[in-house]
NUZAMAR-177442 format. One record per residue (C-alpha): residue number from 1; x, y, z. Coordinates in Angstrom, 2 decimals. Layout:
BEGIN
PT,i,X,Y,Z
PT,NUM,X,Y,Z
...
REM end
This chain:
BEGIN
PT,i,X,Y,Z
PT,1,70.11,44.52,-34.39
PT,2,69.16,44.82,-38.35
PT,3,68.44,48.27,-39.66
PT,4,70.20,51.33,-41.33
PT,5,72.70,51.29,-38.31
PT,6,73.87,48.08,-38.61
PT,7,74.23,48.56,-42.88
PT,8,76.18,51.45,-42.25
PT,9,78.62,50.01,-39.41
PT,10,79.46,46.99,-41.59
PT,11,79.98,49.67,-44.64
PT,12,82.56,51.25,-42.58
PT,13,84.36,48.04,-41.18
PT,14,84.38,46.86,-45.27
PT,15,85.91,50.46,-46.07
PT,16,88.75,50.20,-43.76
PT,17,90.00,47.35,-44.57
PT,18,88.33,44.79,-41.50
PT,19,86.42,42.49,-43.71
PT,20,87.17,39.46,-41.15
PT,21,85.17,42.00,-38.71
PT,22,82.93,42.57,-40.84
PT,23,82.31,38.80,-41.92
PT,24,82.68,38.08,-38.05
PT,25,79.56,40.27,-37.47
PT,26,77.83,39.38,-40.34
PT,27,77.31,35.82,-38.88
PT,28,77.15,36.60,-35.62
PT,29,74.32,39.05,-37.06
PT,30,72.57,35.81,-39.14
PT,31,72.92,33.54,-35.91
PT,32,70.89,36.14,-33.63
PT,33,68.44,36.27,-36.83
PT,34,67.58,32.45,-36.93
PT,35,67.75,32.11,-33.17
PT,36,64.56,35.03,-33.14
PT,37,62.87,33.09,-35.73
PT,38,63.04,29.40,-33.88
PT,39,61.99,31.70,-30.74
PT,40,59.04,32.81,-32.42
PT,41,58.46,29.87,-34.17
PT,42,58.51,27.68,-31.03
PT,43,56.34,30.48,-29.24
PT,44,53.45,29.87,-32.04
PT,45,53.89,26.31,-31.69
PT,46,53.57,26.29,-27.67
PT,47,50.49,28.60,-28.55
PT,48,49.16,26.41,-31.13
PT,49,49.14,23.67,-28.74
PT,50,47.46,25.22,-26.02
PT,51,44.89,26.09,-28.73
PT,52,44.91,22.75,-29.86
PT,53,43.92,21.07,-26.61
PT,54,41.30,23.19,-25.40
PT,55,39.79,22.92,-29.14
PT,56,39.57,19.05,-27.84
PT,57,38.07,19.68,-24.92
PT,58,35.35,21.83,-26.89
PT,59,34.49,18.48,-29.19
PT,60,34.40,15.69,-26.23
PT,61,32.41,17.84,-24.24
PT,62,28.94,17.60,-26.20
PT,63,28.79,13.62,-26.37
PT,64,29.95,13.75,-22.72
PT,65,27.09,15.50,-21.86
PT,66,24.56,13.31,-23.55
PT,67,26.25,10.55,-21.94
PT,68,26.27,12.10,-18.65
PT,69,22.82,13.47,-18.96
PT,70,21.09,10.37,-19.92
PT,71,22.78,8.27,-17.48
PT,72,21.58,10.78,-14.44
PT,73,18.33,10.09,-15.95
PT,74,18.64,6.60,-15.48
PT,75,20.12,6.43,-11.96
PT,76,17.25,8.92,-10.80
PT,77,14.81,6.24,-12.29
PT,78,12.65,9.02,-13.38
PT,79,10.73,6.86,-16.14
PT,80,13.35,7.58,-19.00
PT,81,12.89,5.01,-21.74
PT,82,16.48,2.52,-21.17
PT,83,16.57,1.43,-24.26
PT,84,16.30,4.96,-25.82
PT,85,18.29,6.02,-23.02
PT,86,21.01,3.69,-24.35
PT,87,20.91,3.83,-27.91
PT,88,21.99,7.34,-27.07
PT,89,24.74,6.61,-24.80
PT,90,26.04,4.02,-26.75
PT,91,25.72,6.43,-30.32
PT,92,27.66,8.93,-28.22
PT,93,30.17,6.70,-26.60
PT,94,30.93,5.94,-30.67
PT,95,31.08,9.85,-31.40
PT,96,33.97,9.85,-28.71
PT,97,35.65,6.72,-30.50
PT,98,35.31,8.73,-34.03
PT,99,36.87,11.78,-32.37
PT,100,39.79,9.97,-30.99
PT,101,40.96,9.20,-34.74
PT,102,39.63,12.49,-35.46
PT,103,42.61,14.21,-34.14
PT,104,44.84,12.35,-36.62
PT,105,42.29,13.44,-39.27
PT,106,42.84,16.80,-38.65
PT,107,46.44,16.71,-40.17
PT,108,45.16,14.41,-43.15
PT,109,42.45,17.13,-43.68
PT,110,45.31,19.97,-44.21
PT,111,47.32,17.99,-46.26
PT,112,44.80,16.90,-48.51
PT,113,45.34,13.13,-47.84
PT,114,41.80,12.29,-45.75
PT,115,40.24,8.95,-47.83
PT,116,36.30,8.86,-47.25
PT,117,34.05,5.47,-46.63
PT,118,31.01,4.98,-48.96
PT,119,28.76,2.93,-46.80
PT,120,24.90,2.95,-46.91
PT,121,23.08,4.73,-44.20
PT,122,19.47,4.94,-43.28
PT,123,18.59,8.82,-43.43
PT,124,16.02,9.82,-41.45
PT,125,16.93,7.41,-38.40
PT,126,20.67,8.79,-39.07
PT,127,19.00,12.54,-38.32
PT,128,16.37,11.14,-35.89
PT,129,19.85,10.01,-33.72
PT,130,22.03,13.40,-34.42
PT,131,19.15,15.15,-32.98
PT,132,18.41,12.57,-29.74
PT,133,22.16,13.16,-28.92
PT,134,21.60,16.89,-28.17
PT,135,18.31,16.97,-26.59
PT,136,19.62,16.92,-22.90
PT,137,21.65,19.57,-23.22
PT,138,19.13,21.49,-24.86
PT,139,16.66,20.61,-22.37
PT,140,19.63,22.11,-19.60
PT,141,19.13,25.18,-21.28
PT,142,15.68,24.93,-21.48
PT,143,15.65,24.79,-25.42
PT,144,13.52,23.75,-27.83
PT,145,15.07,21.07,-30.24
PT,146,13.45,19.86,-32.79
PT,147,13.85,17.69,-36.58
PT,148,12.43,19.08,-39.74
PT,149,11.85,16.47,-41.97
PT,150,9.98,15.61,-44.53
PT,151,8.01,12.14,-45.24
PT,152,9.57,11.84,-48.38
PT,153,12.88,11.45,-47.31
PT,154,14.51,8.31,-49.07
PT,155,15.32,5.76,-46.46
PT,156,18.45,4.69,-47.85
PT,157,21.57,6.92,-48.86
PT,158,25.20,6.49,-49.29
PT,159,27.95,8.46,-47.36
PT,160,30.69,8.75,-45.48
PT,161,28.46,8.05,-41.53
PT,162,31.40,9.05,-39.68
PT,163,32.22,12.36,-41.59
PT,164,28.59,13.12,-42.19
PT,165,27.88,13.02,-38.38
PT,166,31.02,14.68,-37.51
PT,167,29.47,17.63,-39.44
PT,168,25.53,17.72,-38.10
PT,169,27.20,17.46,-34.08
PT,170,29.65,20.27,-34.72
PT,171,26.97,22.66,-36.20
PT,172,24.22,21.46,-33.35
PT,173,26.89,21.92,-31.01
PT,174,27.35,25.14,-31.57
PT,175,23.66,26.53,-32.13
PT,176,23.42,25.65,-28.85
PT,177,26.67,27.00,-27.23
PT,178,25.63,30.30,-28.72
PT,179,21.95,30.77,-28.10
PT,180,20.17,31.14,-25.03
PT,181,16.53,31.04,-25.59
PT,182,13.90,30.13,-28.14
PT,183,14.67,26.62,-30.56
PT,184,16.90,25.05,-32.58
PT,185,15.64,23.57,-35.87
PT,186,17.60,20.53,-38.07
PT,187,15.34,20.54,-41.09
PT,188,16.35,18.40,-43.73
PT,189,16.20,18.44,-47.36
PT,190,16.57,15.78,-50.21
PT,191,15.82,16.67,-54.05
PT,192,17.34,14.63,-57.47
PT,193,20.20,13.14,-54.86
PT,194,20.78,16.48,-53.44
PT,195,20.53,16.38,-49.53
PT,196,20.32,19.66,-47.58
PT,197,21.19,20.43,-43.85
PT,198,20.14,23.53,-42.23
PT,199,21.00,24.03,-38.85
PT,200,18.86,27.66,-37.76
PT,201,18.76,28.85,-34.55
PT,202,17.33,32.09,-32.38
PT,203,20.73,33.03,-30.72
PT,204,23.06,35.61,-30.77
PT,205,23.91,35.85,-34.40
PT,206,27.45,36.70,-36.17
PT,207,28.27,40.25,-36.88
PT,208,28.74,40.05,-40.96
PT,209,32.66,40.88,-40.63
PT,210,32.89,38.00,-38.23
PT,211,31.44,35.19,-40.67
PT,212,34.24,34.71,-43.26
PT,213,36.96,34.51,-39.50
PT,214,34.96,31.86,-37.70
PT,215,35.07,29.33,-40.62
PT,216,38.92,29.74,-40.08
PT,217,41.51,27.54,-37.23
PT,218,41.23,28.27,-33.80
PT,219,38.64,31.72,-35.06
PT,220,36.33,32.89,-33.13
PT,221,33.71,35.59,-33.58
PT,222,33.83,39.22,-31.74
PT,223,31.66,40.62,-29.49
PT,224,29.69,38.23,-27.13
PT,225,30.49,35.36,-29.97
PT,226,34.47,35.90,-27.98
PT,227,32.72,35.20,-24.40
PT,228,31.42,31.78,-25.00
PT,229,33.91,28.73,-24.28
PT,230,35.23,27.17,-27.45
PT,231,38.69,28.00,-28.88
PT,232,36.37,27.90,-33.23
PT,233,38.17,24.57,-34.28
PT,234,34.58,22.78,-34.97
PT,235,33.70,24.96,-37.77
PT,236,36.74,25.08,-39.77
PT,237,37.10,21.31,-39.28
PT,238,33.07,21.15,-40.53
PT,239,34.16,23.25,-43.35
PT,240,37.09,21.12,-44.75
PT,241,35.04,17.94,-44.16
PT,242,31.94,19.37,-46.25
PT,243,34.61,19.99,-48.89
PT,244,36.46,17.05,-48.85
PT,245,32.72,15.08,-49.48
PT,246,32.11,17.25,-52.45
PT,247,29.70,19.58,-50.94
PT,248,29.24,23.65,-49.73
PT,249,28.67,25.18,-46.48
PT,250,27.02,28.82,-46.15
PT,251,26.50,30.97,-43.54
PT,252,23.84,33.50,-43.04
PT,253,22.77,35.30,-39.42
PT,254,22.14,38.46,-38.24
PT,255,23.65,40.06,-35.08
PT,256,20.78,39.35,-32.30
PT,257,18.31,37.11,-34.24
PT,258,20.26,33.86,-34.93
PT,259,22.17,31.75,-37.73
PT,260,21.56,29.67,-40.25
PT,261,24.40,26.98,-41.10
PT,262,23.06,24.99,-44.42
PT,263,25.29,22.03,-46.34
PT,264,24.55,20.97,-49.56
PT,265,25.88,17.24,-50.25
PT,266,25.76,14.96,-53.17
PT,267,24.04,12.01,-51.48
PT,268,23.17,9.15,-53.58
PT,269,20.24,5.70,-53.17
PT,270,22.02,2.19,-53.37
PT,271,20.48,0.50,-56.23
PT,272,18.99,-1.68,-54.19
PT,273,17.93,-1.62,-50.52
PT,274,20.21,-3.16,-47.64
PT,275,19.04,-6.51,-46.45
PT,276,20.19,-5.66,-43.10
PT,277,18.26,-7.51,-39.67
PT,278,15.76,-4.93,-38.36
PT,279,16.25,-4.01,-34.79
PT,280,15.58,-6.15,-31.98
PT,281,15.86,-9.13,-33.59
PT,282,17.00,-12.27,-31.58
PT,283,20.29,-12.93,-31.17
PT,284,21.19,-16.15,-33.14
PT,285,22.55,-19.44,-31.40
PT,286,25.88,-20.90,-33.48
PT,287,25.66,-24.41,-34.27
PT,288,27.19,-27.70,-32.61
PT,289,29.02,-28.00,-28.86
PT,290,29.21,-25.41,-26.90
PT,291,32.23,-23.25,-26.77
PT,292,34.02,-21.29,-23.12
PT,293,35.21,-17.78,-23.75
PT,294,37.73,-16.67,-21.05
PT,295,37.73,-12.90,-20.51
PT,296,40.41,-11.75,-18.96
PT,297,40.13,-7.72,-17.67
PT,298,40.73,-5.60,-15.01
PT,299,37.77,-4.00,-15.17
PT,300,34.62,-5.22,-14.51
PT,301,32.18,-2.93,-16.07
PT,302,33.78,-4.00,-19.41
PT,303,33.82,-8.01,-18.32
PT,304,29.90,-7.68,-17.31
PT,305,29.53,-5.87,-20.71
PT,306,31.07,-8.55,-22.55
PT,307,29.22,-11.29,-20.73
PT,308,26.16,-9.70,-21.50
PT,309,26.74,-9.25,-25.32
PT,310,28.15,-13.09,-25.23
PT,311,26.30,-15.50,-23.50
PT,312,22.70,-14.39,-25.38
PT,313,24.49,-16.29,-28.73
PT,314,25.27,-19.35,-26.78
PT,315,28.56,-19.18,-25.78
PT,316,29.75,-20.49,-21.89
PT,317,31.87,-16.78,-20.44
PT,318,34.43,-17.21,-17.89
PT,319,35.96,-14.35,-16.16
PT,320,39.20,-13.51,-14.22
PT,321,40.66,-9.99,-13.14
PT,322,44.04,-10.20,-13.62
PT,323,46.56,-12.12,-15.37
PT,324,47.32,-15.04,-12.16
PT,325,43.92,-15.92,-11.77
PT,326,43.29,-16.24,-15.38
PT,327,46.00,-18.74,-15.54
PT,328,44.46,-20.31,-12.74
PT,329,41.16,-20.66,-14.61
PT,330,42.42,-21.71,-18.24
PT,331,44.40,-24.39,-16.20
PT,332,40.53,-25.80,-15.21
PT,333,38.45,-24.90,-17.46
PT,334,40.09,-25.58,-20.83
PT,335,38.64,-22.64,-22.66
PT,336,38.30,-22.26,-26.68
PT,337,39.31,-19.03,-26.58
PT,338,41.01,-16.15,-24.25
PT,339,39.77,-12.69,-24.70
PT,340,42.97,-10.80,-22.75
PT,341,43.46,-7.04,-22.33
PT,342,46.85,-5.85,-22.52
PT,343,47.17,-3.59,-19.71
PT,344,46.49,-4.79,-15.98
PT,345,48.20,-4.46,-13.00
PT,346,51.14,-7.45,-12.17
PT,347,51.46,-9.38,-15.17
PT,348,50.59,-7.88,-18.58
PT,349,48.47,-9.14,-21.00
PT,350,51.28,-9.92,-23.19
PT,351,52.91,-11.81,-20.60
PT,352,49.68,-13.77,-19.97
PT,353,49.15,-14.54,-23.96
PT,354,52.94,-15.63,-23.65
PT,355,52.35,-18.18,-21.09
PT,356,49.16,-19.22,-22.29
PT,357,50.89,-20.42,-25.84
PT,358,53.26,-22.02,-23.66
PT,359,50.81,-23.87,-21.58
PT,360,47.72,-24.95,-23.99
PT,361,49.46,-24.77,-27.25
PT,362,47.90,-23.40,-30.74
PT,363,44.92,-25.35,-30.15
PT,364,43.69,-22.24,-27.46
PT,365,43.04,-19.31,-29.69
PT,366,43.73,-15.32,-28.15
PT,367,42.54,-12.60,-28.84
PT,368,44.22,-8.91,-27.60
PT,369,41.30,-6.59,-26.61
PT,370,43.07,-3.41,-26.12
PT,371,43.08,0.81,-26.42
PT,372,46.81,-0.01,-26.80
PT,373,48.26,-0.28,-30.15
PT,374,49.57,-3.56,-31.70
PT,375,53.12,-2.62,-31.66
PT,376,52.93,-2.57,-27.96
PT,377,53.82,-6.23,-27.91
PT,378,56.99,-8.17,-28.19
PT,379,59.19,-8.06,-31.12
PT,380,61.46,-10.64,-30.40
PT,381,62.08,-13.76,-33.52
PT,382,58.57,-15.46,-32.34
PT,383,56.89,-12.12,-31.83
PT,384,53.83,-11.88,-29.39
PT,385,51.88,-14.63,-28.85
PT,386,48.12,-13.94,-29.57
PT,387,46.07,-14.88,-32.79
PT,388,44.31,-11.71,-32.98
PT,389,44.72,-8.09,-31.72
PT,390,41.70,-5.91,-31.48
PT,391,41.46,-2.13,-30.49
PT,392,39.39,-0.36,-28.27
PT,393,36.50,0.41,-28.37
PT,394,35.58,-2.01,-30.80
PT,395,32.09,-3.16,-32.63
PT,396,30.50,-6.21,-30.96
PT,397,29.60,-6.95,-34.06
PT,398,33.30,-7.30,-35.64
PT,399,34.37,-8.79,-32.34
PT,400,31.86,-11.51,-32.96
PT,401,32.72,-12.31,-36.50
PT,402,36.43,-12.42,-35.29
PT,403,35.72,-15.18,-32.26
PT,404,33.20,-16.74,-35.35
PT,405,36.70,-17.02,-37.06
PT,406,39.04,-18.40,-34.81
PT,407,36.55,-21.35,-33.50
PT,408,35.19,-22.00,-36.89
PT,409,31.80,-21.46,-35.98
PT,410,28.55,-22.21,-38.23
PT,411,25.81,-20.10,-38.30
PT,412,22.37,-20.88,-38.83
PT,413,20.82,-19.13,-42.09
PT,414,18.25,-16.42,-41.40
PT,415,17.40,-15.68,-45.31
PT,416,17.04,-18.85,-47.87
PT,417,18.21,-16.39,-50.43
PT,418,21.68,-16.04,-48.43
PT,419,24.96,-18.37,-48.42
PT,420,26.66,-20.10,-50.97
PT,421,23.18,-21.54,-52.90
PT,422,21.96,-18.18,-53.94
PT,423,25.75,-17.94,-55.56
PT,424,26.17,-21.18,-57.25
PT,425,24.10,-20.34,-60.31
PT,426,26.66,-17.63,-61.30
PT,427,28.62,-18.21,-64.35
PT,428,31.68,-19.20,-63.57
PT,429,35.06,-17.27,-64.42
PT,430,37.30,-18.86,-67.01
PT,431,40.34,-20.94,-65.22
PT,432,43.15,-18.60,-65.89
PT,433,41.10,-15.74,-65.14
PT,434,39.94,-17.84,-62.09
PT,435,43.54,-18.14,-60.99
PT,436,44.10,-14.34,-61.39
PT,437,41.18,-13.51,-59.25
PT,438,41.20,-15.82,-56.69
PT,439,43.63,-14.16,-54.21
PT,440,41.09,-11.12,-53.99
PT,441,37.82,-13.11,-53.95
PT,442,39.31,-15.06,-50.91
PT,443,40.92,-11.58,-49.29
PT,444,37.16,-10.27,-50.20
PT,445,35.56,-13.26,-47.83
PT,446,38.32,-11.77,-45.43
PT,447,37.46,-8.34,-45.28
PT,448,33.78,-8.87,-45.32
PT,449,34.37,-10.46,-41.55
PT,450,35.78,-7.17,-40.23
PT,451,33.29,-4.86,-42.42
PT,452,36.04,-3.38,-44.44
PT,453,33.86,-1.68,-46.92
PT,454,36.92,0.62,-48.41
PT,455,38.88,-2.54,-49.01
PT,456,36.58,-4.60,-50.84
PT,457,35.57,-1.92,-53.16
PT,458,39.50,-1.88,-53.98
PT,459,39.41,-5.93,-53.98
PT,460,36.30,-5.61,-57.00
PT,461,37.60,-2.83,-59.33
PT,462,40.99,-5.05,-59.06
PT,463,38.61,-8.27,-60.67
PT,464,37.19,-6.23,-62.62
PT,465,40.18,-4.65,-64.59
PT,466,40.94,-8.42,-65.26
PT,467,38.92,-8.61,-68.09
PT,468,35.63,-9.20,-69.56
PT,469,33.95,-11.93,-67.37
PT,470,35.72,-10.98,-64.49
PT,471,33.96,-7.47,-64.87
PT,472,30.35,-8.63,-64.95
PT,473,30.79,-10.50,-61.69
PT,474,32.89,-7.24,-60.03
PT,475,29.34,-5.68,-61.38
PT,476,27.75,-8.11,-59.59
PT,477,29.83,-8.07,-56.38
PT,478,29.27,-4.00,-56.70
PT,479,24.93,-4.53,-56.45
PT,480,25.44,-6.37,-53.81
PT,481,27.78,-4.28,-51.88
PT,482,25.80,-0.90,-52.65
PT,483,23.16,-2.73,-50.50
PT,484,25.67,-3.21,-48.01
PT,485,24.59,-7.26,-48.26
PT,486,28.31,-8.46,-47.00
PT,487,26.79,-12.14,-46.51
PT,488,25.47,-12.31,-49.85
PT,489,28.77,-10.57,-51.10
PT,490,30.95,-13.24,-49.09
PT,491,28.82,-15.91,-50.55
PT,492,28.89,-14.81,-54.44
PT,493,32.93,-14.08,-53.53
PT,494,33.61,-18.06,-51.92
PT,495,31.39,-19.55,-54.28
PT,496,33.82,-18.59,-57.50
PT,497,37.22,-18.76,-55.59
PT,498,35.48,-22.36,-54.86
PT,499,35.04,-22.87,-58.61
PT,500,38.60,-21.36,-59.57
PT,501,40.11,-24.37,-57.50
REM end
């Protein structure tokens, strides 16, 4: 209804004298203004959404596939290596985890508030694995994928794993969406702390107006680029990522031959190397009497899978599958600890906790396992009844350091170097610098059960800014955590708290 017309109507009414008509259609004119912009606006965001969801659809669907793939293999029992077979399913189950909280990162990436982990990775197994997750689907297209990679690659570096591989399965991702025969090459790079990625392939290539666009949201290139399925979010999440970790991405292809997708990052060696357990090791029996688990699922793909990740470190696994017959089996069995979903049919998990406190008391220790979120539970005065609550999926690794926790477990030593000996021949802090440091040395013994690496850096540069002495063991604490040694770290950290006292 804007234009010259209008102008000229409401120039007239203001000329003879009707300036309540004219101030009547002046609003009425704003009203119908706003209402076409919260039309279109709402149109873009119903569009936006629609983009939005297929673009998730586009980043399951390549772990999917390896998981899919690799699991056919198995079932056919064509001679497929299971352990391979599921190092790769499980490394892709994780890639699904990491893109679950990668649609929250996606907002944190546009406004500038995404925090990144600095953990210690080994490099060429980290590439090795990127590359094993795609070659199924490769193979389904009857493409060659290979690794470039030289000898000389360090075997430690520090990153951010999660963002790092977020970036190498986007690009591989799509060098395979987009080309239909010949290979795909990762070759890899590393020079004075400088790590290169190039990601080349033999497929249809980008027209040269087309690469700045597919780098953008929801982009996508022209031409037979527009045909394949994908709605372009990969990319221009790959490209604020690679920012965000200090680094460049560029782009180089020609129409029919293939592309070339290299990132430059600042990667840099741990001082010293990790004193991580190899592979394959073992699992480790706890000390003393034997302790009952209680798992209490539903499902029982997930009860089996917990029975076989428990019972090889000593412990006695009970099952139930469902909230009554757990009851039933705490009631006889007496277990140390209750491992209790949260959603089941009939009684809920929180219901179960509930009466559980109720029936054995504090002495029985629970602990949530869950893909619902904490706040799910009660809120009433007492709030809900469990010790712990742990998300899904979760590592067995921080789900055994959390039942290590709440039964009080010992551990035998696997290193004579490791526990509180190799820490007691530390100076030890002065005693009101002691005091002042001893709520984040114990919170650092804390966070090294659940592998919060982020944390405890946060934990040392706090001791450190307390002065002098304090600083040379945050120095110390900072050696040992650039070798991602946690025990060693937890040792060095409960040895002074120990002293402070």
């Amino acid at each position: 209804m804007n234009g010259p017309a209008t102008d000229s109507l409401l120039a007239w009414l203001r000329d003879s004298g009707e300036q309540g008509h004219a101030d009547a259609l002046s609003a009425l004119l704003a009203e119908n203004a706003a209402l076409t912009r919260a039309k279109d606006a709402a149109e873009a965001a119903n569009e936006a959404k629609t983009r939005f969801l297929a673009s998730v659809s586009h980043e399951i669907r390549s772990p999917l596939n390896a998981i899919y793939g690799y699991a056919q293999l198995l079932e056919r029992g064509d001679g497929t290596n299971a352990v391979e077979a599921g190092k790769v399913i499980r490394r892709s189950a994780e890639h699904l985890s990491n893109l679950v909280e990668g649609l929250l990162d996606i907002a944190q990436v546009e406004s500038g508030s995404l925090r990144l982990a600095r953990d210690t990775i080994r490099l060429p197994a980290f590439v090795e694995q990127a590359v094993d997750m795609f070659q199924p689907q490769a193979a389904m297209k009857g493409l060659s994928l290979r690794l470039a990679a030289p000898a000389s690659l360090p075997e430690f570096v520090r990153t951010d794993p999660k963002r790092l591989r977020q970036v190498l399965i986007n690009l591989l991702s799509n060098a395979i969406k987009f080309t239909d025969h010949g290979e795909i090459a990762l070759k890899v790079h590393y020079r004075n702390e400088l790590a290169t990625f190039e990601v080349a392939d033999s497929g249809i290539g980008i027209a040269p107006a087309d690469i700045t666009r597919i780098l953008l949201p929801f982009e996508r290139g022209g031409g037979a680029s527009a045909e394949r399925a994908g709605i372009g979010l990969g990319l221009a999440i790959t490209q604020a990522l690679v920012h965000i970790m200090g680094g460049e991405l560029r782009v180089e292809s020609t129409p029919g031959e293939g592309s070339r997708f290299i990132v430059r990052l600042m990667l840099s060696q741990p001082l010293s190397p990790p004193t991580d357990l190899p592979e394959g090791e073992p699992a480790r029996l706890y000390l003393g009497r034997e302790r009952r688990l209680l798992l209490i699922d539903d499902d029982p793909a997930h009860r089996e899978a917990l029975r076989g990740l428990l019972e090889p470190r000593g412990f006695r696994v009970l099952s139930a599958g469902g909230g009554e017959q757990g009851l039933t089996v705490a009631g006889e069995a007496q277990p140390d600890l209750v491992l209790l979903d949260v959603a089941m049919p009939g009684m809920s998990g929180w219901d179960v906790a509930a009466q559980l406190r109720a029936r054995h008391g504090p002495r029985l220790r629970i602990v949530m396992l869950s893909g619902e979120a904490a706040q799910s539970g009660p809120r009433g005065e007492t709030g809900p009844a469990n010790d712990v609550f742990v998300a899904k999926p979760f590592d067995f690794g921080v789900l055994l350091d959390i039942i290590s926790e709440q039964l009080k477990l010992e551990w035998p030593q696997t290193n004579p170097r490791e526990g509180a000996g190799a820490a007691q021949h530390d100076p030890v802090l002065p005693p009101l610098m002691a005091a002042e440091a001893r709520p984040h040395l114990a919170e650092i013994v804390r966070l090294v059960r659940i592998g919060h690496v982020r944390a405890i850096e946060a934990r040392i540069d706090a001791i450190a800014a307390l002065g002098e002495e304090a600083a040379a063991l945050a120095e110390r604490m900072r050696v040992h955590l650039d070798a991602f040694d946690l025990k060693s770290l937890a040792a060095l950290a409960g040895t002074e708290d120990r002293h402070g006292r």
